[in-house]
C-alpha positions in Angstrom: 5.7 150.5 -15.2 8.8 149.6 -17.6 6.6 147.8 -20.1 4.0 150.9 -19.9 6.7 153.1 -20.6 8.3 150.7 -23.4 5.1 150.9 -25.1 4.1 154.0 -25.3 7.8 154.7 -26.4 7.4 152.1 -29.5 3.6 153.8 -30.5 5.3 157.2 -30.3 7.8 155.8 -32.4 5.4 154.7 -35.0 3.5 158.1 -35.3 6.4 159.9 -35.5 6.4 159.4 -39.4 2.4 160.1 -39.9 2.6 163.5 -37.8 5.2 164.4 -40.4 8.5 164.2 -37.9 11.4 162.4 -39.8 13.7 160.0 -37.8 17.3 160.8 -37.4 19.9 158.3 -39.1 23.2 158.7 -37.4 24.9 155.6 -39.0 27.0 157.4 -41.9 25.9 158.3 -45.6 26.8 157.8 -49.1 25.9 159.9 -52.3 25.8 159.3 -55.9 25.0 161.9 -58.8 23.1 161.7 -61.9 23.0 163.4 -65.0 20.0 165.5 -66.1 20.4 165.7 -70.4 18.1 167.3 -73.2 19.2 167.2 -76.4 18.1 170.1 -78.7 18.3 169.3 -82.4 17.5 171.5 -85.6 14.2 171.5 -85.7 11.7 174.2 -87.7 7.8 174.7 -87.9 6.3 176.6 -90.4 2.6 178.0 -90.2 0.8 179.9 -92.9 -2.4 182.3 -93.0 -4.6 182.6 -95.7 -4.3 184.8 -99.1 -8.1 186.4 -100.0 -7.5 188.5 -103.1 -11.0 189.8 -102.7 -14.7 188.1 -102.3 -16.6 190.9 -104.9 -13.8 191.2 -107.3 -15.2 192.3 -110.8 -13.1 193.1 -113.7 -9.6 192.7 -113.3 -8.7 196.1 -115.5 -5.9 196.6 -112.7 -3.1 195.0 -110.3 -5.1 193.6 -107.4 -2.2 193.6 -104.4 -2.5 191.6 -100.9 -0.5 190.5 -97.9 -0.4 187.8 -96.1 2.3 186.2 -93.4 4.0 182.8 -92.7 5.4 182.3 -89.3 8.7 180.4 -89.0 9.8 179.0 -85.4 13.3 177.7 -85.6 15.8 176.3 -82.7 18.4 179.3 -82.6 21.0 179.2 -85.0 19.3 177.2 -87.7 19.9 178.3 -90.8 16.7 178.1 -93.1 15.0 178.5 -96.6 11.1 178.7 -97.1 9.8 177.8 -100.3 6.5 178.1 -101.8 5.4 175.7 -104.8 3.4 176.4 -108.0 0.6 175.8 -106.3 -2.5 173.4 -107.4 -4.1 175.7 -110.1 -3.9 174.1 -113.6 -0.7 174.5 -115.5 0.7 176.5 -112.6 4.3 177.2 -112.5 6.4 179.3 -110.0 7.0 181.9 -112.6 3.5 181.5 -113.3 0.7 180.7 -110.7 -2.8 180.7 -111.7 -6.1 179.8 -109.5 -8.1 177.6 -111.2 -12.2 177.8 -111.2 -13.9 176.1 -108.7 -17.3 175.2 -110.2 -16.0 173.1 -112.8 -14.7 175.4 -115.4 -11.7 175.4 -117.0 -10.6 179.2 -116.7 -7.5 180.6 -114.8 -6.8 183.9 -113.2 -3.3 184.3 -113.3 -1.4 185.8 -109.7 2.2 185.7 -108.1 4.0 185.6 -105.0 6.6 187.6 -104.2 9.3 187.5 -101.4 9.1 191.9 -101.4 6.6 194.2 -103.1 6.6 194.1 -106.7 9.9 191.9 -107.4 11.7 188.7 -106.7 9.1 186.0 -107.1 8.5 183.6 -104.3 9.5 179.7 -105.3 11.0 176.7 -104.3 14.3 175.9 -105.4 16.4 176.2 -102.8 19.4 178.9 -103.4 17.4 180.3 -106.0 14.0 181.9 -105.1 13.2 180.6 -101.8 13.8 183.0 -99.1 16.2 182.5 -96.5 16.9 183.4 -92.6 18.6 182.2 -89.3 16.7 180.7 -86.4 16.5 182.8 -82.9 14.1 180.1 -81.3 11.2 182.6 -81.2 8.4 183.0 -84.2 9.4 185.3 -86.8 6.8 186.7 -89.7 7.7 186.6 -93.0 5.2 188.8 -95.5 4.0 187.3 -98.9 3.5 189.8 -101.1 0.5 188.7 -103.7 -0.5 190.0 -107.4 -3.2 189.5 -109.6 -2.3 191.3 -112.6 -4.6 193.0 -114.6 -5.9 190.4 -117.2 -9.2 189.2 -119.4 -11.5 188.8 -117.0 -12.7 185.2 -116.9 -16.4 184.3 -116.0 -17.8 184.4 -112.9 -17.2 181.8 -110.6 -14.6 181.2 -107.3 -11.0 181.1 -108.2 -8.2 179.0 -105.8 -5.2 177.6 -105.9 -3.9 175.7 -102.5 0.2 176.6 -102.4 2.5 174.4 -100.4 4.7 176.3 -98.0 8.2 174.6 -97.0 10.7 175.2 -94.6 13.7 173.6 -95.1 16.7 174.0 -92.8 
């Protein structure tokens, strides 16, 4: 009878931790800590949308004036500046952009991007004519305000110019 009762004690024992009941410990204890860390660092992203002055644009007797936005996430309290360069139309400059035509010809239409409407052009020297802000950790939208000024019109064809958009910080 002992030994019957000495093993049913010792399966019991056994299944106690596969039903899910924890065993007791009455012995003592110890404890220890550990540090949980994260490090944030300045950081920035920058993200840019597209700038479509028109896709049936004929002569360009007058200004032709469009928006778009750039989106700047920065850790909070980062100071920043974003810059735009000339861009890759021929001779381009930042006081000076031009798209350049895609099917091979060698004609411009001349544009600008500005940091408000109608003034302070948009460029890339840092304390200059980029435009600055302060990081709150959340995305904020910044407008670029484009131009095409009236001009010759050149021939007919599919202007572009691909401008680099920098955040520095």
């Amino acid at each position: 009878m002992k030994n019957k009762f000495l093993t049913r004690a010792i399966v019991a024992a056994a299944l106690l931790p596969m039903l899910g009941v924890a065993a007791v410990y009455n012995n003592g204890s110890k404890t220890t800590t550990f540090d949980v860390t994260l490090k944030i660092i300045a950081d920035c992203t920058i993200a840019a949308n597209g700038l479509d002055f028109g896709q049936t644009q004929g002569v360009l007797a007058t200004n032709v004036s469009i928006n778009t936005t750039l989106q700047v996430t920065c850790t909070n309290t980062t100071p920043y500046n974003i810059g735009l360069n000339a861009g890759t139309g021929t001779g381009s400059t930042t006081a000076a952009r031009v798209m350049t035509g895609t099917s091979g010809n060698s004609s411009t239409v001349s544009f600008n991007l500005y940091q408000a409407a109608g003034n302070t052009i948009w460029g890339n020297t840092q304390g200059t004519d980029t435009k600055s802000g302060v990081g709150s950790g959340v995305a904020v939208s910044h407008t670029v305000y484009g131009v095409v000024p009236a001009q010759a019109t050149p021939q007919p064809d599919t202007y572009k110019s691909t401008i680099t958009a920098t955040v520095y910080f």
